[in-house]
C-alpha positions in Angstrom: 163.8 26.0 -42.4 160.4 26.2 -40.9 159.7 23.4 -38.1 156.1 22.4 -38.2 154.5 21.1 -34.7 152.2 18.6 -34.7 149.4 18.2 -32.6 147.3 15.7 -31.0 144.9 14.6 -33.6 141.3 12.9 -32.6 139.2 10.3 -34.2 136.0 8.3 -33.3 136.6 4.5 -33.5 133.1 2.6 -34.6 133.1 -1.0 -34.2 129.7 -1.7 -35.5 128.1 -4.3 -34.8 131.2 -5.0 -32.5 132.2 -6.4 -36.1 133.4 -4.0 -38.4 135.8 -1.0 -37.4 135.7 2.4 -39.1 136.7 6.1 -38.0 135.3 9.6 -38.1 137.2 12.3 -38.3 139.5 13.4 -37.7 138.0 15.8 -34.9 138.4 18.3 -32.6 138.9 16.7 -28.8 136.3 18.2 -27.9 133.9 17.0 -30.4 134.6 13.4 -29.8 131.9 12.7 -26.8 129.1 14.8 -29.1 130.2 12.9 -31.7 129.6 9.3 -30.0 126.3 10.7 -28.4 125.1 11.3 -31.9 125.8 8.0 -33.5 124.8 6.3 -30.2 121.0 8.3 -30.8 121.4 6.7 -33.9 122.1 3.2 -32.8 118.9 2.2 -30.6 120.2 -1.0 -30.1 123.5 0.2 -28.4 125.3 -2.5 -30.5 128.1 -0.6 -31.9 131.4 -0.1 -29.8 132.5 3.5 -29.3 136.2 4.0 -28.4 138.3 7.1 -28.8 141.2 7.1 -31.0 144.6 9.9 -30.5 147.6 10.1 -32.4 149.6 12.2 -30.5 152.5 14.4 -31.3 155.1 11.8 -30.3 153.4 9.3 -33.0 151.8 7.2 -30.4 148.6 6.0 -31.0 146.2 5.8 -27.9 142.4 4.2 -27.9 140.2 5.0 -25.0 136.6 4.2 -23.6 133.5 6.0 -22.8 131.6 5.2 -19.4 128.1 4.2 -20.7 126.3 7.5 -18.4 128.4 9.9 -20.8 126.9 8.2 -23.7 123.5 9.1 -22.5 124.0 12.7 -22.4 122.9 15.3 -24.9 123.3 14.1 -28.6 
C-alpha cells in the first residue's frame, strides 16, 4: 500500500466588507502575499480583511495576519 503525504495547503481568507468571509485558493505559500496585494489594489477603500489560512499536514487549521506595509508592496 502506497502512503500518500500531505502537505501544507494555503488559502486567502476575504472578509469583505469585514462582513462576509470567502477563500481563494487553494495556493501556493508563496503566492498568498501577491495574492492579498492584488485584491487589496482592487479594494481602494482597504475595507476587506485579509488573513491567511493553512491546513497543515497534522489537520490543524492555522489563520494568520498581514502587517499593513506588506499589503502596500507590488500587486
Amino acid at each position: 500500500m502506497t502512503e500518500t503525504v500531505m502537505t501544507d495547503q494555503h488559502w486567502l481568507l476575504v472578509i469583505e466588507g469585514d462582513v462576509d468571509p470567502f477563500l481563494i485558493g487553494p495556493l501556493d505559500e508563496h503566492a498568498l502575499l501577491p495574492e492579498a496585494r492584488a485584491h487589496r489594489a482592487n479594494d481602494p477603500s482597504a475595507e476587506d480583511g485579509l488573513f491567511t489560512l493553512t491546513l497543515d499536514a497534522e489537520g490543524n487549521l492555522h489563520v494568520g495576519t498581514f502587517g499593513g506595509d506588506e499589503l502596500e508592496g507590488e500587486a
